[in-house]
C-alpha positions in Angstrom: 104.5 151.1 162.3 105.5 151.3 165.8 104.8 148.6 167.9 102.4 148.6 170.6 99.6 146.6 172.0 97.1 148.8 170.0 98.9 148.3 166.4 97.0 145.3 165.4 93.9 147.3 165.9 95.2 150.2 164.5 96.2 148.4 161.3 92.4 147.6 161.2 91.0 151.4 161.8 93.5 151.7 158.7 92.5 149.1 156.4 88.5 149.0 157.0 87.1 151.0 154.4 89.0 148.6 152.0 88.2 145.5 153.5 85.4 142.9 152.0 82.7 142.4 153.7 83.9 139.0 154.6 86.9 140.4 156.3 84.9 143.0 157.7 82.6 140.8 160.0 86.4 139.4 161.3 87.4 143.2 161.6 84.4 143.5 164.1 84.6 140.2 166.1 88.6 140.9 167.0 87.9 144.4 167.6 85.6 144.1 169.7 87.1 140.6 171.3 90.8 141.1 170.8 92.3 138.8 173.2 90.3 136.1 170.8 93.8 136.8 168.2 96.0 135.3 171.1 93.1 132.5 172.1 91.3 131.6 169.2 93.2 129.4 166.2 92.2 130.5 162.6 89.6 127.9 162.7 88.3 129.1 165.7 87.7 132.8 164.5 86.2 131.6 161.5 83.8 129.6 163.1 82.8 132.3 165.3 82.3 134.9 162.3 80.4 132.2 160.3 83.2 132.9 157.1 85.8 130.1 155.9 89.5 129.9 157.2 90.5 131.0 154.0 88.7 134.3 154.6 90.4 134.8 158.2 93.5 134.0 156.4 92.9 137.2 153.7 91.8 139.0 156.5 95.2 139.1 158.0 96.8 139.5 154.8 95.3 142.4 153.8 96.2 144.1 157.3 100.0 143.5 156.1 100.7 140.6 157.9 102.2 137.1 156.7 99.4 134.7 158.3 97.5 134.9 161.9 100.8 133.4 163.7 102.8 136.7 162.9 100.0 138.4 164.9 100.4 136.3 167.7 104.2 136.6 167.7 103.9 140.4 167.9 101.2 140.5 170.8 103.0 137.5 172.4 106.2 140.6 172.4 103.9 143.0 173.6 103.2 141.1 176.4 106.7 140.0 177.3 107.4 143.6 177.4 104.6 144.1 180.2 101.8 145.2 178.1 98.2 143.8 180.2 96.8 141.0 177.7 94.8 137.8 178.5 96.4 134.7 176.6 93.5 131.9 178.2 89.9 132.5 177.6 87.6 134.6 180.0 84.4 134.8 180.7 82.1 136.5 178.7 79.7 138.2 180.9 77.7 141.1 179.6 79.5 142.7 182.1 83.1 142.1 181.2 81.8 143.2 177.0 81.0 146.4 178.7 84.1 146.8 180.4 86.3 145.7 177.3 84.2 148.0 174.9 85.2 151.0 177.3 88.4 150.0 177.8 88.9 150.2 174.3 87.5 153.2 173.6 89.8 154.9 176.2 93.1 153.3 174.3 91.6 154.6 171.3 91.5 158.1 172.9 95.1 157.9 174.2 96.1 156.8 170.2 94.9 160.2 168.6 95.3 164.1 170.1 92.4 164.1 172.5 93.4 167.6 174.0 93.1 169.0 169.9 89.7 167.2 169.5 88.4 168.8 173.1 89.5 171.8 172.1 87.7 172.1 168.7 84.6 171.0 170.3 85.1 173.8 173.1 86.0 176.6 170.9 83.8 176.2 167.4 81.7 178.8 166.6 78.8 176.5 166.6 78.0 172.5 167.4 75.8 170.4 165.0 75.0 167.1 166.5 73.2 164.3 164.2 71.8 161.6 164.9 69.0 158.6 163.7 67.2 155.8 165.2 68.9 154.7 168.1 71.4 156.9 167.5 69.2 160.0 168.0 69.2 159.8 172.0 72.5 159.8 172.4 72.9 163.1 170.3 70.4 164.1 172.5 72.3 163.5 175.3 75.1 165.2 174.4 73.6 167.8 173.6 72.2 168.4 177.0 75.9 167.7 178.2 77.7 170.0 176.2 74.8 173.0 176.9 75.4 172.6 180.3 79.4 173.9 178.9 78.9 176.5 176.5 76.4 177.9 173.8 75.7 177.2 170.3 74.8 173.6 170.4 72.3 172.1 168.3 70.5 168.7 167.5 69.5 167.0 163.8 66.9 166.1 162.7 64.3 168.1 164.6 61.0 165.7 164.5 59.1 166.1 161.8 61.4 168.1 159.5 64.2 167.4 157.0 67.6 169.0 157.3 68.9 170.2 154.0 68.0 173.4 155.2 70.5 172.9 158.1 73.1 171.8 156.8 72.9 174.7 154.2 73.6 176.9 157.2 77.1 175.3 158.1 80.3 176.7 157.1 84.0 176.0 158.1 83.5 177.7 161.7 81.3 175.0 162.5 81.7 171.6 164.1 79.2 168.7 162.7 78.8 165.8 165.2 77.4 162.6 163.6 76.6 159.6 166.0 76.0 156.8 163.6 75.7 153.5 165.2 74.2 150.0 164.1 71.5 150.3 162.0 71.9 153.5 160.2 69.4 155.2 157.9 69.8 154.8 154.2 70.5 158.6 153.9 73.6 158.1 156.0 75.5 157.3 153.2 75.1 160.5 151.2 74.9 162.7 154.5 78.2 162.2 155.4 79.5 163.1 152.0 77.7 166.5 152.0 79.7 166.8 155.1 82.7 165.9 153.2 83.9 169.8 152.7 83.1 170.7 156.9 84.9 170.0 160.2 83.0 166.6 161.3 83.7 164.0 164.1 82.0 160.9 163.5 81.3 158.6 166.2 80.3 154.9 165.6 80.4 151.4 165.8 82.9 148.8 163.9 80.7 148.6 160.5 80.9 152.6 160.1 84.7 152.9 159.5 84.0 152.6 155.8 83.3 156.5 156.4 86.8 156.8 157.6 88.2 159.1 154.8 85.4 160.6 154.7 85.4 162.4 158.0 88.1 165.1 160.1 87.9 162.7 162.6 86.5 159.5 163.5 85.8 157.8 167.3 84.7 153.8 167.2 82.6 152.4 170.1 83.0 148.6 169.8 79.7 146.4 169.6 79.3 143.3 170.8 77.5 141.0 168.7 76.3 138.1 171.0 74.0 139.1 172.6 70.2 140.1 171.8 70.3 143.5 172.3 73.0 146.1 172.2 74.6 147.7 175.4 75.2 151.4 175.1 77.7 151.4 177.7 80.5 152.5 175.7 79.6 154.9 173.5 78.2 156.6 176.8 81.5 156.5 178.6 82.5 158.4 175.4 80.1 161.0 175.8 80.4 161.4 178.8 84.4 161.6 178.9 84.1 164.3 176.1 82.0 166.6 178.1 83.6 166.5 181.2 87.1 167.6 179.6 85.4 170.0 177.3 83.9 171.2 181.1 87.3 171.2 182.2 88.8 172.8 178.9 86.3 175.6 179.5 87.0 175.8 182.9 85.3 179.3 184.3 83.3 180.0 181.5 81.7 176.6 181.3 81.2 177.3 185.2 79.5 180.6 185.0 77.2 179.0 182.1 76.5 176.4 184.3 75.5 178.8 186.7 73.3 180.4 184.4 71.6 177.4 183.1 70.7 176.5 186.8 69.6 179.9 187.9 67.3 179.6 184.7 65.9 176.1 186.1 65.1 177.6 189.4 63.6 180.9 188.3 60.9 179.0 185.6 60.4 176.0 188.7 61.7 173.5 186.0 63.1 170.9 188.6 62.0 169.0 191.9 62.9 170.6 194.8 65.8 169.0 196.3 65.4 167.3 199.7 
């Protein structure tokens, strides 16, 4: 493995679905808090997961490496060779989670071939986005982004129906977008297996890279878990990202259906005026 500031994590995208579910609760807290591997002593992480030392220690192992020092040691290079990484504690404002979680997201973008994944969603013959519970309004959203770009885009589950007639419709032309995060539906589970055989991006938080092999591609939105209730502010920074290069990919045909969507608007009186 080369290294780079991102290799710890990526050794953890890697290993996930394998992981217990022990190691995976210290998968999500350094994830989504990874200066806490330079700051935080074994003890430390443990205590902040609620597992033992001995689990933290397991963790590590099963990522490949000796103990939690020979992390350290290869950050501790990493930063040494100018790579941005706090080594003291920070505050924890909901404010800097947000901007960590995004700032993650982005390095996770720059790790895999963005330009391919922009391009499949710009050029498939038809987009399937899915999504449940709280989940379900950011498929919505990016829906109503990605229609603003091109045609062909659709949204799971319509109220009040099921979807096995749906996904009967798919084929390899297609692109199937599942947003999956936190509390996911029990169907989840055997939905993304029926998937298994089509094109599908999966985007979610820490807990769904179990699905990992399971998917063409997958995109994690890190999570924090201390505070009450979940900010969505990176997985929109995702959507958003996405939609503005697929804009850009599309360039004057994304334009002229622009154009066409907000002719549509003013010709059915859809929208305030503007003032």
């Amino acid at each position: 493995m080369t290294k780079s500031a991102c290799a710890f994590n990526q050794r953890i995208v890697e290993h996930y679905p394998q992981l217990s579910a022990k190691a995976r609760v210290v998968a999500d807290y350094l994830q989504h808090h990874p200066d806490k591997v330079l700051i935080q002593s074994t003890a430390e992480i443990a205590s902040a997961c609620q597992v033992s030392k001995a689990s933290v220690s397991r963790f590590f192992r099963q990522l490949g490496y000796q103990d939690h020092q020979q992390v350290c040691d290869e950050l501790r290079q990493e930063r040494e060779w100018g790579q941005p990484l706090l080594t003291s504690e920070a505050s924890d404002t909901s404010e800097h989670s947000d901007l960590a979680a995004i700032s993650q997201v982005f390095k996770q973008l720059e790790q895999i071939d963005c330009e391919a994944l922009v391009k499949q969603i710009s050029q498939a013959k038809r987009i399937t986005i899915i999504g449940y519970r709280n989940s379900y309004p950011l498929a919505l959203h990016f829906r109503q982004q990605l229609m603003q770009c091109r045609k062909q885009v659709y949204l799971l589950p319509v109220p009040g129906q099921s979807i096995g007639e749906e996904l009967a419709q798919l084929d390899d032309k297609d692109l199937v977008i599942v947003i999956g995060i936190r509390r996911r539906p029990k169907l989840f589970t055997a939905l993304i297996e029926q998937l298994q055989n089509l094109n599908c991006l999966l985007i979610t938080d820490q807990s769904g890279q179990c699905y990992r092999t399971q998917v063409s591609q997958l995109l994690v939105c890190p999570m924090s878990n201390h505070s009450a209730l979940d900010s969505y502010a990176a997985p929109m920074s995702l959507l958003a990202h996405l939609s503005n290069k697929v804009y850009d990919y599309l360039a004057h045909s994304a334009q002229t259906h622009s154009n066409q969507v907000s002719n549509n608007y003013q010709l059915l009186d859809e929208l305030e005026a503007h003032h």
